[in-house]
N, CA, C and O atoms as a GROMACS GRO file, in nm:
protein
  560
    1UNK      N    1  -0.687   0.978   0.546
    1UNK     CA    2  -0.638   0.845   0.518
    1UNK      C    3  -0.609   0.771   0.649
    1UNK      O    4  -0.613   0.648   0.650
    2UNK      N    5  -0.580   0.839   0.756
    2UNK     CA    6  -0.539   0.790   0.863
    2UNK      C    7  -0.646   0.702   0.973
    2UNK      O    8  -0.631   0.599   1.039
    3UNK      N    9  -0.792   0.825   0.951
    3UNK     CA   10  -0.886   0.740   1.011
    3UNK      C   11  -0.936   0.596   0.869
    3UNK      O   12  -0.927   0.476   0.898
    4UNK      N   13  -0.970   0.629   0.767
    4UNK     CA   14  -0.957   0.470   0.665
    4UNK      C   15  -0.850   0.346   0.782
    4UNK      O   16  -0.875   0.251   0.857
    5UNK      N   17  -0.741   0.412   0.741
    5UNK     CA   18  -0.601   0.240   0.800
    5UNK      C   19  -0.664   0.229   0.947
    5UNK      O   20  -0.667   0.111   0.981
    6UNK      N   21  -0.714   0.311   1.040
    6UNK     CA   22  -0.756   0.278   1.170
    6UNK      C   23  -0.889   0.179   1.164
    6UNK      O   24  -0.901   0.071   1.222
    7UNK      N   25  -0.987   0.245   1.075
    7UNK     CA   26  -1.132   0.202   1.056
    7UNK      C   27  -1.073   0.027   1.027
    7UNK      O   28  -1.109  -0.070   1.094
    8UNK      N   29  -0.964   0.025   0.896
    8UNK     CA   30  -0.958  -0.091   0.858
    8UNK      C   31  -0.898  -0.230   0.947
    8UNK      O   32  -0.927  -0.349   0.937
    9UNK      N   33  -0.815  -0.168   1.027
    9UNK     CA   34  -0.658  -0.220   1.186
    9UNK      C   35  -0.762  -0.290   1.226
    9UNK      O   36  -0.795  -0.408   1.219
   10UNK      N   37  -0.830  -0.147   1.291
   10UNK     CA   38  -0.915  -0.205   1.435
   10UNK      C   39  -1.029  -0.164   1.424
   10UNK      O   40  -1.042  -0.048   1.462
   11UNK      N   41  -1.131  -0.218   1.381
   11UNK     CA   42  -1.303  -0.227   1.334
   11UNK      C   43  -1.344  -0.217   1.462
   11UNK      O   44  -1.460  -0.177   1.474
   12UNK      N   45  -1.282  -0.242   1.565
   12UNK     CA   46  -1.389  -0.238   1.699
   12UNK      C   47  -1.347  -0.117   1.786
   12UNK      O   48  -1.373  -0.094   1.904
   13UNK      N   49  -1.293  -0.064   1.718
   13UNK     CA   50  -1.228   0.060   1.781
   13UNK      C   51  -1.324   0.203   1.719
   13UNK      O   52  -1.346   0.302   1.788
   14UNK      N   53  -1.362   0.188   1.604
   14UNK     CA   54  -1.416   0.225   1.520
   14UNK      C   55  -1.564   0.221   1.451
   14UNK      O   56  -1.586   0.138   1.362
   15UNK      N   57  -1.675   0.320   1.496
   15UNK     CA   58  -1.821   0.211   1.503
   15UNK      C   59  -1.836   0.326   1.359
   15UNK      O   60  -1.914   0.265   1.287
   16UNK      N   61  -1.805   0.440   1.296
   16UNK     CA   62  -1.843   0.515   1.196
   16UNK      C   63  -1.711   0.592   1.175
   16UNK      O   64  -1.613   0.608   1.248
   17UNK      N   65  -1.743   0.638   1.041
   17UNK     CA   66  -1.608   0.722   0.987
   17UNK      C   67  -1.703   0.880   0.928
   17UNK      O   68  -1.807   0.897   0.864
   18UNK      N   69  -1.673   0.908   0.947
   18UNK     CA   70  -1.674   1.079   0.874
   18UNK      C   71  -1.580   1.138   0.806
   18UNK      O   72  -1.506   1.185   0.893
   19UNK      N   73  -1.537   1.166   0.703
   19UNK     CA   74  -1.447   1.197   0.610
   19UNK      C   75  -1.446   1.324   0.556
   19UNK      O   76  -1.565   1.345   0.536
   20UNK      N   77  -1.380   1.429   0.517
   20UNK     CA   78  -1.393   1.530   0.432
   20UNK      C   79  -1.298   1.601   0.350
   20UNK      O   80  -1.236   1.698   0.393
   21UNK      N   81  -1.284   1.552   0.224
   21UNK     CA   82  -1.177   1.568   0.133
   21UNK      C   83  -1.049   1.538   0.182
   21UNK      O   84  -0.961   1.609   0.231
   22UNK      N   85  -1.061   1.357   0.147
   22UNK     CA   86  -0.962   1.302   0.157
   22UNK      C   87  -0.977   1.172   0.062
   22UNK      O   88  -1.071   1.156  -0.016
   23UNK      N   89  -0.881   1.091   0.080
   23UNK     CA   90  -0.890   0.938  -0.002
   23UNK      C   91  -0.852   0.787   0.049
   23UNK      O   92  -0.764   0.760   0.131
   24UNK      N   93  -0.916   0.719  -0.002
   24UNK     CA   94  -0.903   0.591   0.098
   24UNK      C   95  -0.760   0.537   0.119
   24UNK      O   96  -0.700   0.485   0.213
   25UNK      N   97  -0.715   0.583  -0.062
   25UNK     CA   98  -0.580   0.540  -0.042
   25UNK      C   99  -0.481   0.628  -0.169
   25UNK      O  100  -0.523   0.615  -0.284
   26UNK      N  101  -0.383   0.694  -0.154
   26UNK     CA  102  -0.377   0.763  -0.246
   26UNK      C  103  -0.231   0.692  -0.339
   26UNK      O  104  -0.110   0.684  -0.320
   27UNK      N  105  -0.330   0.649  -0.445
   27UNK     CA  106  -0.229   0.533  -0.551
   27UNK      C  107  -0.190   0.648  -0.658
   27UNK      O  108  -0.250   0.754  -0.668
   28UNK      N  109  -0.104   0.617  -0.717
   28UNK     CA  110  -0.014   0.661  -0.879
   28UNK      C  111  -0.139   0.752  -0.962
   28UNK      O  112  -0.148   0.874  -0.944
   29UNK      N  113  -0.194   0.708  -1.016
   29UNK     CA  114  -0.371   0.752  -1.053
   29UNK      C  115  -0.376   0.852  -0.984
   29UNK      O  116  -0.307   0.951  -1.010
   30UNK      N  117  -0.449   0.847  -0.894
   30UNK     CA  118  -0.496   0.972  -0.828
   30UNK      C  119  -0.416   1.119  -0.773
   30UNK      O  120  -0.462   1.233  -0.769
   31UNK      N  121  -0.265   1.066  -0.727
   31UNK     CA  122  -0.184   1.153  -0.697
   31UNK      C  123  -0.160   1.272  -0.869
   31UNK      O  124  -0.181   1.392  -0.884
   32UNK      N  125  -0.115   1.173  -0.962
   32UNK     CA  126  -0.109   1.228  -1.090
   32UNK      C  127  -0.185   1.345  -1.144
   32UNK      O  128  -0.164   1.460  -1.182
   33UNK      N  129  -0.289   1.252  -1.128
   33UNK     CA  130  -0.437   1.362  -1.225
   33UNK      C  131  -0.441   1.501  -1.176
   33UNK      O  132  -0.447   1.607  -1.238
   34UNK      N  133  -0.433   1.458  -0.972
   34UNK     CA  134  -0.435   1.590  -0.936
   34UNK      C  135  -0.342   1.689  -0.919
   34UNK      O  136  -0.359   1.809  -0.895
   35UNK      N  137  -0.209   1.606  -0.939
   35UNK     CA  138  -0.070   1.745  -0.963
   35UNK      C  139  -0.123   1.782  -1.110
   35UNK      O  140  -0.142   1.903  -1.121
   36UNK      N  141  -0.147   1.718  -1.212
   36UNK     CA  142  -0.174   1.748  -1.322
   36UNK      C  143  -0.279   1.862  -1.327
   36UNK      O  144  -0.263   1.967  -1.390
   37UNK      N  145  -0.354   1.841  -1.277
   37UNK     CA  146  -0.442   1.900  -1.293
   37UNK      C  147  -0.452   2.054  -1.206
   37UNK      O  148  -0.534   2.145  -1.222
   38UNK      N  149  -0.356   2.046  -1.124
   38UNK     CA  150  -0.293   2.158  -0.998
   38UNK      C  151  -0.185   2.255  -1.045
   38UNK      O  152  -0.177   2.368  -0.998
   39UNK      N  153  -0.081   2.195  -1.161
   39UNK     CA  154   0.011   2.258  -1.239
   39UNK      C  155   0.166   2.236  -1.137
   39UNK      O  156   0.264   2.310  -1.125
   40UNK      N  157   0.137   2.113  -1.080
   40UNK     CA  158   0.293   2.075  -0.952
   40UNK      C  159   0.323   1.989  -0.999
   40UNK      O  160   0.244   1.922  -1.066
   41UNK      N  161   0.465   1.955  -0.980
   41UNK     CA  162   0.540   1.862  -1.059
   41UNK      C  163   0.526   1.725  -0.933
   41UNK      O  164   0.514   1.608  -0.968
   42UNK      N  165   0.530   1.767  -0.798
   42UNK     CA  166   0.505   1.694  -0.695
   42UNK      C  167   0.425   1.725  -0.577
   42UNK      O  168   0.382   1.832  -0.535
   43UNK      N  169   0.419   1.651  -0.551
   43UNK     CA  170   0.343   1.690  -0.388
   43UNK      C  171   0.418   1.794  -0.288
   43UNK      O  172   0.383   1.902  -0.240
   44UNK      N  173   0.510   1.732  -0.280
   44UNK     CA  174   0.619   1.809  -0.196
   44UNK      C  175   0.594   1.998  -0.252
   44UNK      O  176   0.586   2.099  -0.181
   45UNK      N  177   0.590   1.984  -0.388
   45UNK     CA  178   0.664   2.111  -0.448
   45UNK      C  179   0.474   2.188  -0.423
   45UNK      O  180   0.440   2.306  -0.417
   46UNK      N  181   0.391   2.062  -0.415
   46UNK     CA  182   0.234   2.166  -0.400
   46UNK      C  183   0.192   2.189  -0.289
   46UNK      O  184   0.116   2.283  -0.266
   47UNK      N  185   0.248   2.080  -0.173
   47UNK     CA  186   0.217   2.145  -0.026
   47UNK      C  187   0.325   2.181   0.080
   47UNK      O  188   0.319   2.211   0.200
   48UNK      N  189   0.438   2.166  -0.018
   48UNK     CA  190   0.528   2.243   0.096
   48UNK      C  191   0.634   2.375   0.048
   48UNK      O  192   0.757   2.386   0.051
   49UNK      N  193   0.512   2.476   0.000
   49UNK     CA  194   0.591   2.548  -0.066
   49UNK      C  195   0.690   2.629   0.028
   49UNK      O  196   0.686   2.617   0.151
   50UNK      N  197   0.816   2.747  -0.067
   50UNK     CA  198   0.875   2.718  -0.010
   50UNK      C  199   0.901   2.915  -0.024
   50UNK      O  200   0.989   2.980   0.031
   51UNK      N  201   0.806   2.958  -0.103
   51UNK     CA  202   0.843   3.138  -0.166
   51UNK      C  203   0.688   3.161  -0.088
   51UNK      O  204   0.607   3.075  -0.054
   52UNK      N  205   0.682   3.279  -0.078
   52UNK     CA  206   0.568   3.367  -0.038
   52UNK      C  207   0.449   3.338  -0.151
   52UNK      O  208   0.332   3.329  -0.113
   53UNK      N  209   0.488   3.321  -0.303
   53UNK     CA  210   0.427   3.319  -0.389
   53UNK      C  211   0.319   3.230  -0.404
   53UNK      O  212   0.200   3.246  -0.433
   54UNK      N  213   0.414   3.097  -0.369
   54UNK     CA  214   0.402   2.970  -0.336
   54UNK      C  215   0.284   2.947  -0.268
   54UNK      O  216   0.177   2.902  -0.309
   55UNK      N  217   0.327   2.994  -0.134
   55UNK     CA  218   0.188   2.977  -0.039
   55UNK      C  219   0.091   3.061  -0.060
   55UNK      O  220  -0.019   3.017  -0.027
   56UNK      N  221   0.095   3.208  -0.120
   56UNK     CA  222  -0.039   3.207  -0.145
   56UNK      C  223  -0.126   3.150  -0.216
   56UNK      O  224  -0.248   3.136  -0.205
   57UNK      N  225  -0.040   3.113  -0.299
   57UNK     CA  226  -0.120   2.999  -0.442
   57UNK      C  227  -0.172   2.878  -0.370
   57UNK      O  228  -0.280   2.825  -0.393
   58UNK      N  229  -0.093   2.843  -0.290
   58UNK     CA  230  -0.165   2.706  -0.204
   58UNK      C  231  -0.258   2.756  -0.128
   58UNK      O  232  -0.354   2.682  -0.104
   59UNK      N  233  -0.256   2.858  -0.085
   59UNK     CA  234  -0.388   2.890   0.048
   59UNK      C  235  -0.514   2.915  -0.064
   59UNK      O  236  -0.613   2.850  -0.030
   60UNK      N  237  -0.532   2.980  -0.168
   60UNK     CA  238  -0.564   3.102  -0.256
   60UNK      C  239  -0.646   2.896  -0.327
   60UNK      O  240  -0.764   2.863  -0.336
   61UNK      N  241  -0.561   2.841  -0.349
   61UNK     CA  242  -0.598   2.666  -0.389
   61UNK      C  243  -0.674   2.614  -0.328
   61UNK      O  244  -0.767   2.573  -0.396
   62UNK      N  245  -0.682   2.591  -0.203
   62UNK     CA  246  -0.742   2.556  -0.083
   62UNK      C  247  -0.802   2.600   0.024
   62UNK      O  248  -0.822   2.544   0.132
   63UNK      N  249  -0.836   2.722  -0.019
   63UNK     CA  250  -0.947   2.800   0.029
   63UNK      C  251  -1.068   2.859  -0.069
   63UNK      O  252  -1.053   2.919  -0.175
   64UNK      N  253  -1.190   2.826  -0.004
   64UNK     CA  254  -1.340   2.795  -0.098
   64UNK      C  255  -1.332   2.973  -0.102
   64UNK      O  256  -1.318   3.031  -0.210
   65UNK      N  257  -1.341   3.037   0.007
   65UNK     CA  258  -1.362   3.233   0.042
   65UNK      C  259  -1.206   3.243   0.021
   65UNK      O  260  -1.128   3.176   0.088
   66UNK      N  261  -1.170   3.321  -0.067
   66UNK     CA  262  -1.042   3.393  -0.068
   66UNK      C  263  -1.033   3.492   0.081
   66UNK      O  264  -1.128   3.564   0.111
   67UNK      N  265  -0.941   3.488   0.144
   67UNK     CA  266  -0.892   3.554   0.255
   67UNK      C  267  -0.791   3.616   0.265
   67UNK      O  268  -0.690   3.545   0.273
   68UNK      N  269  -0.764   3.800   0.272
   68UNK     CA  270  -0.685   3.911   0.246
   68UNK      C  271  -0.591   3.823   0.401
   68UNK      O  272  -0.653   3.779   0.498
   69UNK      N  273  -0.486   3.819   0.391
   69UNK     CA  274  -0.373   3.812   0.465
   69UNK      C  275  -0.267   3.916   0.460
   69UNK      O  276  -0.249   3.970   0.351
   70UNK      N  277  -0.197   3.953   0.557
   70UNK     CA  278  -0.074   4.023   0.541
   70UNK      C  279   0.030   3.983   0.510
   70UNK      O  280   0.057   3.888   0.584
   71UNK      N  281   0.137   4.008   0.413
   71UNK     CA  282   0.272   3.974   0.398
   71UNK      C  283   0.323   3.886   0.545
   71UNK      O  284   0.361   3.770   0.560
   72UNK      N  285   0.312   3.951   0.600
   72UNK     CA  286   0.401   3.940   0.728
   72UNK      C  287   0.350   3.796   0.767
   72UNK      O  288   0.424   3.704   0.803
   73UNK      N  289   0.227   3.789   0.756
   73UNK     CA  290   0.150   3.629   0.840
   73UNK      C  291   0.227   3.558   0.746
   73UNK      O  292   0.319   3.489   0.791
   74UNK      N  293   0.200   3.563   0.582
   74UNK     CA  294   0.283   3.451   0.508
   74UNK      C  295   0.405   3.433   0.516
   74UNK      O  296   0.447   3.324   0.478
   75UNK      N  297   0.479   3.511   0.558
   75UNK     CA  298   0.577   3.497   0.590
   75UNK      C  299   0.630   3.472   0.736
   75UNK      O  300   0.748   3.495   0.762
   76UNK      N  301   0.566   3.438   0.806
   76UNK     CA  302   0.533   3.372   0.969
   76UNK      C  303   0.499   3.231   0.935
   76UNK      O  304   0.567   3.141   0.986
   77UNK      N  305   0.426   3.210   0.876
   77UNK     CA  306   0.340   3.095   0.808
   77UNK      C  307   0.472   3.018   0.756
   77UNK      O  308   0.475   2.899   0.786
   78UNK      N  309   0.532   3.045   0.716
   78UNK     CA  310   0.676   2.993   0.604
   78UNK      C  311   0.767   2.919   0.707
   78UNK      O  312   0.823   2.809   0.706
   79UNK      N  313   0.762   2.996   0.772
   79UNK     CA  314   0.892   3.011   0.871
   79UNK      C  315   0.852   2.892   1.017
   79UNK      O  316   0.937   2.827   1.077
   80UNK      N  317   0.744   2.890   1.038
   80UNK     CA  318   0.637   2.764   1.103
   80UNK      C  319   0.640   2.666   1.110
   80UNK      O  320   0.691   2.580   1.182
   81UNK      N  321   0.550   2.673   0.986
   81UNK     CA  322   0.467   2.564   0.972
   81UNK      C  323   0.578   2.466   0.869
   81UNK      O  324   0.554   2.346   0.879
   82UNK      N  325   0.660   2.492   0.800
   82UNK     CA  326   0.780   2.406   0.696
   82UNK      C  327   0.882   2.407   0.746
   82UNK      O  328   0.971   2.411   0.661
   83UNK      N  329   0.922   2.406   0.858
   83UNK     CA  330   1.040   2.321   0.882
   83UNK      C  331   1.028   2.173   0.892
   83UNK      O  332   0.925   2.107   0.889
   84UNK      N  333   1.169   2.127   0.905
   84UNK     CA  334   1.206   1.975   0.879
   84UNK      C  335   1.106   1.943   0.712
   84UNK      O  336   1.020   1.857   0.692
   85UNK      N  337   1.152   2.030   0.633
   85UNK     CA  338   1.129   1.970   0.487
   85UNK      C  339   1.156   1.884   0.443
   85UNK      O  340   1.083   1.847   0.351
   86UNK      N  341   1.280   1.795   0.481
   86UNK     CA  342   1.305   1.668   0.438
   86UNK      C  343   1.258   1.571   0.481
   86UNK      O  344   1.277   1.476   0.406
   87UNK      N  345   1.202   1.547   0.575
   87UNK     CA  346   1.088   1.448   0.668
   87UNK      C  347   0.965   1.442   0.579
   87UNK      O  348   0.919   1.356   0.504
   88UNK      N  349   0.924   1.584   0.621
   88UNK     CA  350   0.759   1.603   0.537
   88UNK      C  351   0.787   1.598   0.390
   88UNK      O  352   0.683   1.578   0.328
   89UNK      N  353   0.904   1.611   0.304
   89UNK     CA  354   0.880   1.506   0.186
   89UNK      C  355   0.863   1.406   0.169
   89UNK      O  356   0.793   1.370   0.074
   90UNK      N  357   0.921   1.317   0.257
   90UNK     CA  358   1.027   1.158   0.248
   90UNK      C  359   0.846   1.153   0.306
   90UNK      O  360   0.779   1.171   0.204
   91UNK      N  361   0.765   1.138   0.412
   91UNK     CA  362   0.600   1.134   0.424
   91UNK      C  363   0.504   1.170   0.306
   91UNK      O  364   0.409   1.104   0.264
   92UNK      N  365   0.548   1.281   0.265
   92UNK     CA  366   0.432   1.263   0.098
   92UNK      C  367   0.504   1.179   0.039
   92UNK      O  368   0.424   1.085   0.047
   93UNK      N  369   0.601   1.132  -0.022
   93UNK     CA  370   0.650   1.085  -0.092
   93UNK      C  371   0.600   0.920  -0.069
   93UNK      O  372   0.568   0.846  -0.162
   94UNK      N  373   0.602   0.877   0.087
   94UNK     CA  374   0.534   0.729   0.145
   94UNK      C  375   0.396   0.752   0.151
   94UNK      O  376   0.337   0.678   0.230
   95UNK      N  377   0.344   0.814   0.104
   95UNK     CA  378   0.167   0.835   0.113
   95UNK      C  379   0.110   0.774  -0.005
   95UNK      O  380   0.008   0.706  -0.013
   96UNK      N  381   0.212   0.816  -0.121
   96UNK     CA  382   0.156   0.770  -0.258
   96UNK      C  383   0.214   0.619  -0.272
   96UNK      O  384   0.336   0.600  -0.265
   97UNK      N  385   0.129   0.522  -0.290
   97UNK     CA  386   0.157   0.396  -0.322
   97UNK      C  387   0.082   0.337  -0.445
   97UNK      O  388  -0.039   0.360  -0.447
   98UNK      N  389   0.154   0.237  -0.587
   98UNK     CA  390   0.119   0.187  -0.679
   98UNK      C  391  -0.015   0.148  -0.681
   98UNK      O  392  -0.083   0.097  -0.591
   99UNK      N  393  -0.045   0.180  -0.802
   99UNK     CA  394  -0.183   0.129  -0.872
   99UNK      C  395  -0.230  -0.005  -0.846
   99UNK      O  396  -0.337  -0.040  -0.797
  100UNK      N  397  -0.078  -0.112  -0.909
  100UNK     CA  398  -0.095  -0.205  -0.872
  100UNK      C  399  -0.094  -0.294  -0.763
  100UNK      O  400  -0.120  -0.413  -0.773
  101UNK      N  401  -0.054  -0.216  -0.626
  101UNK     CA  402  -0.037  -0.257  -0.487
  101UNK      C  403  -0.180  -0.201  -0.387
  101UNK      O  404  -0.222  -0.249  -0.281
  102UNK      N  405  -0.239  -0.070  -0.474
  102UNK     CA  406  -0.330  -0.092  -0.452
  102UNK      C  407  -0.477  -0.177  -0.404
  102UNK      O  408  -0.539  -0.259  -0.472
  103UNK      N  409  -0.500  -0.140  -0.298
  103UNK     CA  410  -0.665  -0.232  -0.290
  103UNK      C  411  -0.740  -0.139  -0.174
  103UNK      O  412  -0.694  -0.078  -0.078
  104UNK      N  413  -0.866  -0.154  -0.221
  104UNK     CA  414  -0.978  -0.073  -0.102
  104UNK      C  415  -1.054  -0.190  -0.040
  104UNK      O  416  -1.126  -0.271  -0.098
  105UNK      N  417  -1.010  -0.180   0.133
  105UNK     CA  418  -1.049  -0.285   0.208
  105UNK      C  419  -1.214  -0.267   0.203
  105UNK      O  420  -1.278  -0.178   0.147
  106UNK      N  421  -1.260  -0.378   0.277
  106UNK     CA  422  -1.436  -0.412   0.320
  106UNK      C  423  -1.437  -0.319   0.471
  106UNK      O  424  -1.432  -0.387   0.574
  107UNK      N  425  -1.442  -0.213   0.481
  107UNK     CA  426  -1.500  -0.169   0.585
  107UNK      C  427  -1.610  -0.209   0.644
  107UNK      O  428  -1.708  -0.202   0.569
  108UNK      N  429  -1.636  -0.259   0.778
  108UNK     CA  430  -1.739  -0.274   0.846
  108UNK      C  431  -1.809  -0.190   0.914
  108UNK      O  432  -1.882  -0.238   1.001
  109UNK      N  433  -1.808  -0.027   0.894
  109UNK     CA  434  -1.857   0.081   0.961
  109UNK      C  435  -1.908   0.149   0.868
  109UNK      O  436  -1.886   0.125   0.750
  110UNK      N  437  -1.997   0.261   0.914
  110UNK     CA  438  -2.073   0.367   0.818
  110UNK      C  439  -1.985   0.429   0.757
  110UNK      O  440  -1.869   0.420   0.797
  111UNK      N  441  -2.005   0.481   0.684
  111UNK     CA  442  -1.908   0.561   0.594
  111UNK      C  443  -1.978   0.721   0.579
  111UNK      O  444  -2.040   0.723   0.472
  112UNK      N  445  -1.987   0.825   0.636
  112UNK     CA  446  -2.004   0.982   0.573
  112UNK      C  447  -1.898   1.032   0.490
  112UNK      O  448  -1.792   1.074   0.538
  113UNK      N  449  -1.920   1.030   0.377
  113UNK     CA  450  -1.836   1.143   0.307
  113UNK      C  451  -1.867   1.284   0.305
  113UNK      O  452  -1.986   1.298   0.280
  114UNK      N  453  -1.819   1.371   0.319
  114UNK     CA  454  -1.857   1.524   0.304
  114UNK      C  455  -1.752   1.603   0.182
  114UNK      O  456  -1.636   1.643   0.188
  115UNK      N  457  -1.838   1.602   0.090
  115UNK     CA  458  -1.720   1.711   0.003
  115UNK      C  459  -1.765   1.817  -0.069
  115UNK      O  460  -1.884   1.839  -0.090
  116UNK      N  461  -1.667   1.888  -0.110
  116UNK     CA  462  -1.719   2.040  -0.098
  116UNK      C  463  -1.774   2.050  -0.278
  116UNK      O  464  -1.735   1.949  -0.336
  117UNK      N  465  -1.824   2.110  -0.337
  117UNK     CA  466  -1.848   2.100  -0.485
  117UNK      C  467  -1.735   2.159  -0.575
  117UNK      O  468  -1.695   2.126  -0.686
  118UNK      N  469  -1.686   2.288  -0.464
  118UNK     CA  470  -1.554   2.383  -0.527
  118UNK      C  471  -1.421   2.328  -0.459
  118UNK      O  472  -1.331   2.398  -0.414
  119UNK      N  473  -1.426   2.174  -0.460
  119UNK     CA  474  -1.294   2.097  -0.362
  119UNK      C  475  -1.185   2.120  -0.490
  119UNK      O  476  -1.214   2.083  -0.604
  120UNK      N  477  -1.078   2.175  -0.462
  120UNK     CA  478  -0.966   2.181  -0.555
  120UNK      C  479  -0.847   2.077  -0.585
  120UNK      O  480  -0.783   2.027  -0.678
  121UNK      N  481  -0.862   2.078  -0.420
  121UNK     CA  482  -0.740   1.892  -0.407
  121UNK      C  483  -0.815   1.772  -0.478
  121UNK      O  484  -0.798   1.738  -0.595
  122UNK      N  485  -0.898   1.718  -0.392
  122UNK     CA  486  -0.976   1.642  -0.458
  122UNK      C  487  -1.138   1.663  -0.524
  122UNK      O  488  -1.241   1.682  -0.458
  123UNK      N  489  -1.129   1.658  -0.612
  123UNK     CA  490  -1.247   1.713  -0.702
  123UNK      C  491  -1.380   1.598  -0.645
  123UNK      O  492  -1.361   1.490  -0.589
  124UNK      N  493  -1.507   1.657  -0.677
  124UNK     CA  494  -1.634   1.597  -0.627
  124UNK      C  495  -1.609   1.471  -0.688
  124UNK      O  496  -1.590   1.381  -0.606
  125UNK      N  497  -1.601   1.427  -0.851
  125UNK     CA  498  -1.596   1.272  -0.911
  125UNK      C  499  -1.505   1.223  -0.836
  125UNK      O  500  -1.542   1.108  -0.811
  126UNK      N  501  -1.394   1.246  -0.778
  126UNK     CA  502  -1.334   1.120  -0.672
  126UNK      C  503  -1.406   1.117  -0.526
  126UNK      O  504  -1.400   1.015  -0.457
  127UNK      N  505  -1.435   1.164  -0.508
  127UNK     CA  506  -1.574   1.124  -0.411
  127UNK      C  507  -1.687   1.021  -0.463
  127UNK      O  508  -1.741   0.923  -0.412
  128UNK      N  509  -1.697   1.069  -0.552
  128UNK     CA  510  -1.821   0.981  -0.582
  128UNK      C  511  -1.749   0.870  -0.642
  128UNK      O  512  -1.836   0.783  -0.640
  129UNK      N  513  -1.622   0.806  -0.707
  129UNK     CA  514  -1.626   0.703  -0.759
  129UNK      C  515  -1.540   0.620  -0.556
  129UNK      O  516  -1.550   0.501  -0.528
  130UNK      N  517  -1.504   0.673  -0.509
  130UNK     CA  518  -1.504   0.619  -0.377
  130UNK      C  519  -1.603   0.599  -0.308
  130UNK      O  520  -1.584   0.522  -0.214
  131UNK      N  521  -1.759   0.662  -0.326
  131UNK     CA  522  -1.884   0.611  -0.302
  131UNK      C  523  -1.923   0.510  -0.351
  131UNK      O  524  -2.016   0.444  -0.305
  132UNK      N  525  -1.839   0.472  -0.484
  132UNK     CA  526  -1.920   0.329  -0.544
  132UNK      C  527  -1.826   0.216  -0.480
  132UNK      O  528  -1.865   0.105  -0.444
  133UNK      N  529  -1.706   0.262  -0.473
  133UNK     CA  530  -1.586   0.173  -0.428
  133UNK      C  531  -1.601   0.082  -0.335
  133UNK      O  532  -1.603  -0.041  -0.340
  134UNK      N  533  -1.617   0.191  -0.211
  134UNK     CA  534  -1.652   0.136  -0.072
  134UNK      C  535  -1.721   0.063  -0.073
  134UNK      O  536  -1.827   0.084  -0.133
  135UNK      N  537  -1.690  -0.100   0.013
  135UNK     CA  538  -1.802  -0.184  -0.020
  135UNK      C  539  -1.894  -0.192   0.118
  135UNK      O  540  -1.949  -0.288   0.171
  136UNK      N  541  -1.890   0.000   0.169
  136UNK     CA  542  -1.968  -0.058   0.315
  136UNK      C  543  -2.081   0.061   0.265
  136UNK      O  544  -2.067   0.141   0.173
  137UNK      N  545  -2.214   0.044   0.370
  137UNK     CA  546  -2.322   0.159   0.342
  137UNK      C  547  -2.283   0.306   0.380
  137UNK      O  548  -2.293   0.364   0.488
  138UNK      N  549  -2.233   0.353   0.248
  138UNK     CA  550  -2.164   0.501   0.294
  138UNK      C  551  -2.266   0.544   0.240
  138UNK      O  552  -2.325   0.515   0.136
  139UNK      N  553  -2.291   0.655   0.362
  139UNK     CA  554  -2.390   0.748   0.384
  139UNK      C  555  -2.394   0.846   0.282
  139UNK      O  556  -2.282   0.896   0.278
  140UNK      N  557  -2.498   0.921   0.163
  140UNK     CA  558  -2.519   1.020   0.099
  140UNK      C  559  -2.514   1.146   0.140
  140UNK      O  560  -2.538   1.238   0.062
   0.00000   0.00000   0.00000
């Protein structure tokens, strides 16, 4: 999302975008379907877990090759990578913005999307209805 708001700021800063499982803008809609569809009540509670259990289910989610880890790494991993939890909520929590405040700018640069077929966060059809979206020549 971050290169999108840059592409959109400063167009001359920016001559192509390359993307890979992400979203232009992540509104009410889209956040929903995919906790729904993930079994998380929030964002917070799906990427910042907080039990051993937790994160394997998120790695085990977001990884295409399942990968044998040791206790010990996930629990290194815990201890890391999630501190300041109340920040990195109060940030997912400002990521998701209304349906109706919603809008997908006119990009003036190429657009590559790359997404995976077994994408779990965001599934292949939101790729492709952000292929029709975009009103710039995004690349197949």
């Amino acid at each position: 999302m971050v290169a999108f708001k840059l592409a959109e700021a400063r167009p001359s800063l920016v001559r192509s975008l390359v993307v890979t499982g992400s979203v232009i803008t992540m509104t009410d809609s889209i956040n929903e379907a995919s906790l729904t569809r993930l079994g998380a009540a929030s964002s917070a509670e799906l990427l910042l877990p907080e039990t051993l259990e937790r994160l394997k289910a998120l790695l085990k989610m977001s990884m295409y090759k399942k990968l044998w880890f040791p206790d010990r790494f996930y629990k290194d991993y815990l201890e890391v990578m999630f501190d300041h939890r109340k920040e990195r909520r109060e940030l997912l929590e400002g990521l998701v913005i209304s349906n109706r405040d919603a809008r997908i700018p006119s990009f003036q640069q190429k657009i590559m999307l790359i997404w995976g077929e077994n994408d779990n966060i965001f599934n292949i059809e939101l790729a492709k209805k952000m292929r029709e979206y975009a009103s710039s020549p995004v690349a197949r």
